[in-house]
C-alpha positions as CSV (number, residue, x, y, z in Angstrom):
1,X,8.0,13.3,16.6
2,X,4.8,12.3,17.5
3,X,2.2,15.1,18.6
4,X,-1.1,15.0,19.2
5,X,-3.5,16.4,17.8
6,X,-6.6,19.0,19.8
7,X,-9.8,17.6,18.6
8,X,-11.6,20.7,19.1
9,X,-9.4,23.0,17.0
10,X,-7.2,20.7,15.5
11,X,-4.3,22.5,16.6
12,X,-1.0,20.4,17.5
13,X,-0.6,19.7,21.4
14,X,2.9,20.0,23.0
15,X,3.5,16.8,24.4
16,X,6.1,16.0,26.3
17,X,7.8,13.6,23.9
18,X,8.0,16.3,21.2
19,X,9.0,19.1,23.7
20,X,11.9,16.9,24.8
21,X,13.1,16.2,21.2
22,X,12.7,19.9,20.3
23,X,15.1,20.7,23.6
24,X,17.7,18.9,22.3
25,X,17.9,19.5,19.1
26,X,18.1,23.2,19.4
27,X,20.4,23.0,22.1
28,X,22.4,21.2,20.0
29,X,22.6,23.9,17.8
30,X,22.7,26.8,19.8
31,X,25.3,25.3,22.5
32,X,22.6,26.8,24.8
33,X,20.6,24.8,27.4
34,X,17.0,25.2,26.3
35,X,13.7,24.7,28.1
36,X,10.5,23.5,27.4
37,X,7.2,24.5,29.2
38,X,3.4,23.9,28.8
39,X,1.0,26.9,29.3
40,X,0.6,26.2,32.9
41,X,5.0,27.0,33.1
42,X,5.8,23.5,33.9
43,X,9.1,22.2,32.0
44,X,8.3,19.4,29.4
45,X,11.6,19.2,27.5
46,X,15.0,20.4,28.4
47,X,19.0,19.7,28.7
48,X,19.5,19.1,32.0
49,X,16.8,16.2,33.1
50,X,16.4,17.3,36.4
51,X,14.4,20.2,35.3
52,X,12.0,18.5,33.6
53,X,8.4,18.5,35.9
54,X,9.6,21.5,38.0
55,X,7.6,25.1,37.4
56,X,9.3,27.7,35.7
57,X,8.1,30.9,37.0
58,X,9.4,33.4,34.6
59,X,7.3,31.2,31.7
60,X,3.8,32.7,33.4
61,X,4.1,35.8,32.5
62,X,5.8,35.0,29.1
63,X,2.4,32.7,28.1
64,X,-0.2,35.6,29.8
65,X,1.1,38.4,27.7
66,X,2.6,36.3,24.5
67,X,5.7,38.6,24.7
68,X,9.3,37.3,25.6
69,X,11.4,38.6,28.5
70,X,14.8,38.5,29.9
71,X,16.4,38.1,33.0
72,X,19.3,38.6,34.6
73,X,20.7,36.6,37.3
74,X,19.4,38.9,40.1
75,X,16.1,38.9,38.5
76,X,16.2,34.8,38.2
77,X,17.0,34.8,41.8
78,X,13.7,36.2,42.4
79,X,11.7,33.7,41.1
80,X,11.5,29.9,41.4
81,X,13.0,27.8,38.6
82,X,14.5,30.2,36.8
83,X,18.3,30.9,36.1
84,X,19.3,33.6,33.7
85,X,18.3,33.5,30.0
86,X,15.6,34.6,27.7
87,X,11.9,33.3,27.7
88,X,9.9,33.3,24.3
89,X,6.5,32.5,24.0
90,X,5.2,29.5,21.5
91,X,2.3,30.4,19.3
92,X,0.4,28.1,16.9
93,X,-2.1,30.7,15.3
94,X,-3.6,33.4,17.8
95,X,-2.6,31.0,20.9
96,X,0.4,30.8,23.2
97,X,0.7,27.1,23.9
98,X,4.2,27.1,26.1
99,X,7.2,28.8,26.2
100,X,11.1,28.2,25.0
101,X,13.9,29.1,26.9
102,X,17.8,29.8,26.3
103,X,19.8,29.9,29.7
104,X,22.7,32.3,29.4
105,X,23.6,36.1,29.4
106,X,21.2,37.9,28.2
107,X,22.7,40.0,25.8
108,X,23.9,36.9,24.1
109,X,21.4,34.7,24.3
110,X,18.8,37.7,22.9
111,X,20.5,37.4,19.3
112,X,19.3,34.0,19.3
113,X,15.8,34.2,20.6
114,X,13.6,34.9,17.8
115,X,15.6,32.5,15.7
116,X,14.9,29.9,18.2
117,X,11.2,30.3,18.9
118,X,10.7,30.2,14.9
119,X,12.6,27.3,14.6
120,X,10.9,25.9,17.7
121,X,7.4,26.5,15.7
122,X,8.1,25.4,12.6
123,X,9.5,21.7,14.2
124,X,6.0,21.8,15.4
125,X,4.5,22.4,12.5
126,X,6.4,19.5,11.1
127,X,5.8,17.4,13.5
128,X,1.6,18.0,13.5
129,X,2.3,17.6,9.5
130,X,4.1,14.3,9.7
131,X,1.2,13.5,12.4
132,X,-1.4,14.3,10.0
133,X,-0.3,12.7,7.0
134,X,0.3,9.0,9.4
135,X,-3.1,9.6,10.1
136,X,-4.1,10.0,6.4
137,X,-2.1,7.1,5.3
138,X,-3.6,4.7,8.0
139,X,-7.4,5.8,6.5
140,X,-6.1,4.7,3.2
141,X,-4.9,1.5,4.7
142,X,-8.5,0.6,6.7
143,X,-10.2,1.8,4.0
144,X,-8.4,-0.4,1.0
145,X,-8.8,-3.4,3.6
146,X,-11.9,-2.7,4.2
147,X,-13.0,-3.2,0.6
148,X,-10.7,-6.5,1.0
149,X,-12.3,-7.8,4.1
150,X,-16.2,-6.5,2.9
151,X,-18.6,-8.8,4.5
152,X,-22.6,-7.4,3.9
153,X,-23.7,-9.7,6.9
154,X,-21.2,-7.9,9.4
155,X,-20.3,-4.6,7.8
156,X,-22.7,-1.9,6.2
157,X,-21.9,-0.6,2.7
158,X,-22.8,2.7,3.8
159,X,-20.5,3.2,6.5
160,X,-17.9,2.2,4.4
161,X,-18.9,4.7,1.3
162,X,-19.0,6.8,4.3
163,X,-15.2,6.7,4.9
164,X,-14.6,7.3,1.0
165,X,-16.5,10.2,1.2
166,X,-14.3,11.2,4.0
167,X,-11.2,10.4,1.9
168,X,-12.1,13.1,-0.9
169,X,-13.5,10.0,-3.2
170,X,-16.6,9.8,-5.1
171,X,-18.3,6.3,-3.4
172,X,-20.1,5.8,-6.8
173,X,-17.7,6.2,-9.2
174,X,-16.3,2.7,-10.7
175,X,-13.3,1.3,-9.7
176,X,-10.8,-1.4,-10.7
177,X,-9.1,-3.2,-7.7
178,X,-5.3,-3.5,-8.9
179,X,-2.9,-5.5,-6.6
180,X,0.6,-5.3,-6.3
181,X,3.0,-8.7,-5.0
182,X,6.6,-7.5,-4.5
183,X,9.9,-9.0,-3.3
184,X,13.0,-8.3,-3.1
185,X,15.0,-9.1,-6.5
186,X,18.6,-9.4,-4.4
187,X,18.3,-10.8,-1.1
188,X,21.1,-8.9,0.4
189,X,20.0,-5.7,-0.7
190,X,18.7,-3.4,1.7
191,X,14.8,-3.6,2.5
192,X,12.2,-1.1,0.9
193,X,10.2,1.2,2.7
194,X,6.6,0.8,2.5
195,X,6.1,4.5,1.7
196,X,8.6,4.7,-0.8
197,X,6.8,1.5,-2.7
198,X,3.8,3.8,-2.3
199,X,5.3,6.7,-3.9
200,X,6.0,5.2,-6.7
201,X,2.8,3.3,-7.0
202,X,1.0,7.0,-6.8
203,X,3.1,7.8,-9.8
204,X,1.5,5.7,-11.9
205,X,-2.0,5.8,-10.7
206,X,-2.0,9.2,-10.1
207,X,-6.0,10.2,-11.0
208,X,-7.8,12.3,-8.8
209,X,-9.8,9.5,-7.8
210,X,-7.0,6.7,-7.3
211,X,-6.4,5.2,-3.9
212,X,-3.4,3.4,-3.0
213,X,-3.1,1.9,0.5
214,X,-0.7,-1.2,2.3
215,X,-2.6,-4.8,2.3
216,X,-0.1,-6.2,4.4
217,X,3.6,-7.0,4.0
218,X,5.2,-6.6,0.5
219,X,1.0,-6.3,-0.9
220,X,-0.5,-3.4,-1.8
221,X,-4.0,-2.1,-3.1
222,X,-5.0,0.1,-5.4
223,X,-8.4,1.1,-6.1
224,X,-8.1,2.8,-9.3
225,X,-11.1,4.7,-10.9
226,X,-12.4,3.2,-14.4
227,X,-13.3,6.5,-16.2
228,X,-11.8,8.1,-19.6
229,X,-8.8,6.0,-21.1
230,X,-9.0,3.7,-18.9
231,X,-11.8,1.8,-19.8
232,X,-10.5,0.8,-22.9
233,X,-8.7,-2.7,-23.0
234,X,-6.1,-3.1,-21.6
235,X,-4.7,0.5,-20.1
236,X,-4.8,-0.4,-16.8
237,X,-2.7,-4.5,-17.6
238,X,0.0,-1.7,-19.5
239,X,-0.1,1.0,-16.3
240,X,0.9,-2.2,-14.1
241,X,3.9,-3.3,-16.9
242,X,5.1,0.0,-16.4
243,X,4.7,-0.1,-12.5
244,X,6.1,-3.2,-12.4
245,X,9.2,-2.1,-14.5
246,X,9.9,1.5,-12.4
247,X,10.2,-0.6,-8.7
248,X,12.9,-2.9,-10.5
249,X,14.9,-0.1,-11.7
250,X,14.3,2.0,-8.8
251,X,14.5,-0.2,-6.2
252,X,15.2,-3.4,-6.9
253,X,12.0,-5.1,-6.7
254,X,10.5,-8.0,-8.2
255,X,6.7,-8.1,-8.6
256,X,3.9,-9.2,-9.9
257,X,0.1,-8.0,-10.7
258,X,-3.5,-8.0,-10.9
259,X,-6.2,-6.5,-12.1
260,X,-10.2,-6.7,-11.4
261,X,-13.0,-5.9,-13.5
262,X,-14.3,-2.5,-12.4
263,X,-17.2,-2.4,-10.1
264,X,-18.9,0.8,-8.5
265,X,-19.7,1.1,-4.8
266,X,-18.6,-1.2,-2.1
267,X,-20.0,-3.9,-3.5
268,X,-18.5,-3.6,-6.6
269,X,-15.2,-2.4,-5.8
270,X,-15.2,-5.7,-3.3
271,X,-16.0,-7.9,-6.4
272,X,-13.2,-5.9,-8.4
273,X,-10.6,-6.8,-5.2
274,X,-11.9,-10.9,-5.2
275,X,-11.7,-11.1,-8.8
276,X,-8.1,-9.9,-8.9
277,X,-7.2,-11.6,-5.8
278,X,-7.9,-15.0,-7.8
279,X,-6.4,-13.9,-10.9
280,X,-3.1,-13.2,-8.5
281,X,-3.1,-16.6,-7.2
282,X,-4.2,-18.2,-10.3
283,X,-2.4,-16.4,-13.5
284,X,1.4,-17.8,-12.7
285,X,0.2,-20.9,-13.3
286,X,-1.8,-20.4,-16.2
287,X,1.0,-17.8,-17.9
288,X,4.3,-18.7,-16.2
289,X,6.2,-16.1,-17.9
290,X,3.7,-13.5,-17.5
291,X,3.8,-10.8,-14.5
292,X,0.4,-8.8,-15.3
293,X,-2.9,-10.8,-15.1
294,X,-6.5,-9.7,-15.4
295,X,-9.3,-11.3,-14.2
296,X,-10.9,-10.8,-17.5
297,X,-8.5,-13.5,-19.1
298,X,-8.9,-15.9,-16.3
299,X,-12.3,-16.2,-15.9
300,X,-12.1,-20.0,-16.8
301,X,-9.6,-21.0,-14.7
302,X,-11.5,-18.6,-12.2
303,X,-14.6,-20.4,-12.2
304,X,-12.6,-24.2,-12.7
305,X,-11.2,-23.1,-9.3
306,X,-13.9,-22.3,-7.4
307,X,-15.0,-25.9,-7.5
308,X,-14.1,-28.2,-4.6
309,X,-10.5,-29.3,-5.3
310,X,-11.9,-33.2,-5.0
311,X,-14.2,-32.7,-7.6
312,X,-11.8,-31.0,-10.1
313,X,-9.4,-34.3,-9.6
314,X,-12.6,-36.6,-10.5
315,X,-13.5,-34.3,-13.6
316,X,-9.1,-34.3,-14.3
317,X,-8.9,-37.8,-14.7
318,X,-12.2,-38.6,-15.9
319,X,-11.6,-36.7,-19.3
320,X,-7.8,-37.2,-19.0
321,X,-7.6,-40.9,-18.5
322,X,-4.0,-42.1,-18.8
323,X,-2.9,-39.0,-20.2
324,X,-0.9,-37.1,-17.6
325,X,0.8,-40.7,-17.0
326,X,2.4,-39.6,-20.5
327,X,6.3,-39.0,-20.6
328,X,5.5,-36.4,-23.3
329,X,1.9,-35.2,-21.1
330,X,3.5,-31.7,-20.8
331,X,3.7,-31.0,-24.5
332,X,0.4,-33.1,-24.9
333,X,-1.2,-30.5,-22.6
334,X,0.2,-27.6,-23.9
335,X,-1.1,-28.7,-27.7
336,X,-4.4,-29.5,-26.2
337,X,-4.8,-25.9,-24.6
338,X,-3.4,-24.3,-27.9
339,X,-5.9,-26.5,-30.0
340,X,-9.1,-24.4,-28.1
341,X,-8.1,-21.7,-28.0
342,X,-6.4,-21.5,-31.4
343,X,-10.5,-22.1,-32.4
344,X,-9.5,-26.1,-33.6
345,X,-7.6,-24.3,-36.7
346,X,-4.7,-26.4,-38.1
347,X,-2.8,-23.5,-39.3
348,X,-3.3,-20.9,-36.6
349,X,-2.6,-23.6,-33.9
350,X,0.2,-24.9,-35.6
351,X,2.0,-21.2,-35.6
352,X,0.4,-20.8,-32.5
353,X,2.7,-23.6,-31.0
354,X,5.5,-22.9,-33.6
355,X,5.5,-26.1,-34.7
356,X,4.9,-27.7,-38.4
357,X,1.2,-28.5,-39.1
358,X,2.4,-32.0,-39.2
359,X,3.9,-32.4,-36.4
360,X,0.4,-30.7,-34.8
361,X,-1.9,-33.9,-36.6
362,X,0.6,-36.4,-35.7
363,X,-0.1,-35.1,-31.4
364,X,-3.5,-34.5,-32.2
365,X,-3.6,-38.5,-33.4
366,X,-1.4,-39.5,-30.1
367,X,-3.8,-38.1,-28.1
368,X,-6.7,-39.4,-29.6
369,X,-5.7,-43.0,-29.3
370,X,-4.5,-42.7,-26.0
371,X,-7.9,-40.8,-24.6
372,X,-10.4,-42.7,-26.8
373,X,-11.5,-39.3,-27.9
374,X,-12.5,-37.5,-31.2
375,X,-10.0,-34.5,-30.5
376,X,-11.0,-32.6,-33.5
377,X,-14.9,-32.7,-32.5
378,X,-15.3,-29.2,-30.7
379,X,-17.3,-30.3,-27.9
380,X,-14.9,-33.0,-27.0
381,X,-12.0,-30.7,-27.6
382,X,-13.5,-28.2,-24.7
383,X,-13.6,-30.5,-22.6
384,X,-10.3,-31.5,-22.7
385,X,-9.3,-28.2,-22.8
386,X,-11.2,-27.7,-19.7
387,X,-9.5,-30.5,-17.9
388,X,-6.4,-29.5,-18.9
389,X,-7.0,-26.0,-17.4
390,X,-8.2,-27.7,-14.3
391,X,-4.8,-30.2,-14.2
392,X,-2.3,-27.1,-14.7
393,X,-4.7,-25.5,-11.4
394,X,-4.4,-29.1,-9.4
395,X,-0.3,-29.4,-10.1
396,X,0.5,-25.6,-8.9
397,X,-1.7,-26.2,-5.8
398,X,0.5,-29.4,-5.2
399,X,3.9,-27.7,-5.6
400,X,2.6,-24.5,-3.6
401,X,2.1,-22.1,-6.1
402,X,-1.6,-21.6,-5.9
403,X,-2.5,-21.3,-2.2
């Protein structure tokens, strides 16, 4: 059903598309043929096809007075358009906006009629409902790509605060741009809905001040105000684990997450969406196993990838040398990342790693004489660290996984 909607009053229109759907299904029903006319008595929706566009007199009256009437075969014969039956007017508030009629005797279609024209309203109602809340959800989409898309050379920030304003949200209140990747866990199983993925999103971020809307296929935004609990550490990365975990054992979804620093206005809630963007395309690769990433942790690999990709391969093998070349280099890199930021501690890195300390000074000495580099000297340790950040960010883009 698919009404629209009177700008002036806001008042669902009969259209003909509804009227017709509204025809059948109460003549299916009723067993009665039922007709559909506007206020002007033309038929919009009925049974028998041929009926539809033709004036049905009896409806005039019915829409002038807002009272129904019978009439009996000699009566119909009197009239154009009109066989025998009842005609009930349709009312949304104080107004009669068309008519419903039952064709048959009278006295039996009479028990129906009121039963009809309720039903016949509250279809309407439904339908102007169901209208209203497509409407609503398509706002939430424009407006959550609209903080996506924000360009302050093409769009201004006001017109967009503007549309939050219009959404029931507070335009200066800080937000935290949170986006949602999902798939589907089993191939075979049977696709999603887009609104049910939303439901359950609106579960979990269920503030006042939330706003969850469709990116595009299988992404979705949230917009999710930074006030009370929230700000601490952290609530938001264990609101997406939580998430993440209801669509798999709801619905059989696989997923992944993000989360932006909070940032008030257009502006910042633009900055919160970029931020978390990158930490979407970058966190797999830093933290494999992980399915919840904040830009907060990745600001390294954030600002390593921002650099022209040629000019992270020349800083890559300039530190690195021969290193990557290594059989072992996967190990080699992993010790070197867990050396920083295990602050160049023998026994914290080594439990870091779960290895023996040993074992930890014999790599960090491999490494040295293959580099040329004083490993345990912190400023040379950074920058390996660095490089091997950058490395990690150069092999997912090879394989595809950072786009």
């Amino acid at each position: 059903m698919d009404p629209s909607i009177d700008p002036m009053s806001g008042r669902p229109v009969l259209t003909p598309e509804l009227a017709q759907e509204i025809a059948q299904d109460i003549g299916r029903i009723t067993g009665f043929n039922v007709l559909i006319t506007d206020p002007a008595a033309v038929v919009i929706g009925c049974g028998d096809l041929e009926r539809v566009g033709t004036v049905h007199e009896a409806s005039l009256e019915v829409v002038r007075t807002g009272r129904p009437a019978t009439h009996t075969a000699q009566q119909a014969g009197r009239m154009r358009g009109v066989r025998p039956g009842m005609s009930l007017p349709i009312t949304v508030g104080e107004e009669v906006i068309g008519t419903v009629c039952l064709t048959g005797v009278p006295a039996e279609v009479h028990r129906f009629g009121l039963v009809v024209r309720r039903q016949t309203e509250i279809l309407l109602e439904e339908a102007a409902l169901l209208r209203s809340r497509l409407l609503h959800e398509r706002a939430v989409d424009d407006f959550v790509r609209d903080i996506a898309l924000y360009d302050p050379e093409v769009v201004d920030a006001g017109a967009v605060d503007a549309r939050a304003v219009e959404l029931g949200l507070a335009p200066g209140l800080a937000r935290a741009a949170v986006l949602l990747e999902v798939s589907q866990a089993d191939e075979g199983a049977a696709a999603v809905s887009r609104i049910t993925v939303l439901r359950t999103v609106r579960e979990v971020f269920r503030d006042r001040q939330d706003v969850a809307g469709v990116q595009a296929a299988g992404r979705y935004v949230v917009l999710a105000a930074a006030h009370g609990e929230r700000t601490a550490p952290g609530r938001l990365a264990d609101a997406c684990g939580h998430l993440l975990s209801l669509l798999y054992d709801r619905h059989g979804l696989d997923g992944r997450m993000a989360v932006g620093e909070p940032g008030a206005g257009t502006t910042g809630m633009h900055h919160s969406y970029r931020d978390a963007a990158t930490a979407l395309r970058t966190g797999p690769a830093v933290f494999p196993g992980d399915r919840v990433f904040t830009a907060a942790d990745l600001r390294i690999p954030h600002l390593l990838g921002a650099a022209p990709r040629q000019a992270r391969a020349r800083f890559a093998d300039a530190v690195l040398g021969e290193l990557p070349g290594q059989p072992d280099w996967p190990t080699l890199r992993e010790t070197l990342i867990g050396w920083a930021e295990g602050g160049f501690h023998l026994v914290r890195v080594a439990e870091r790693l779960h290895i023996h300390r040993n074992t930890l000074l014999y790599r960090l000495e491999k490494i040295g004489k293959l580099s040329g580099r004083q490993v345990r000297e912190p400023a040379q340790a950074i920058e390996m660290y660095l490089a091997c950040l950058t490395d990690i960010l150069q092999e997912s883009a090879t394989q595809g996984k950072v786009r």
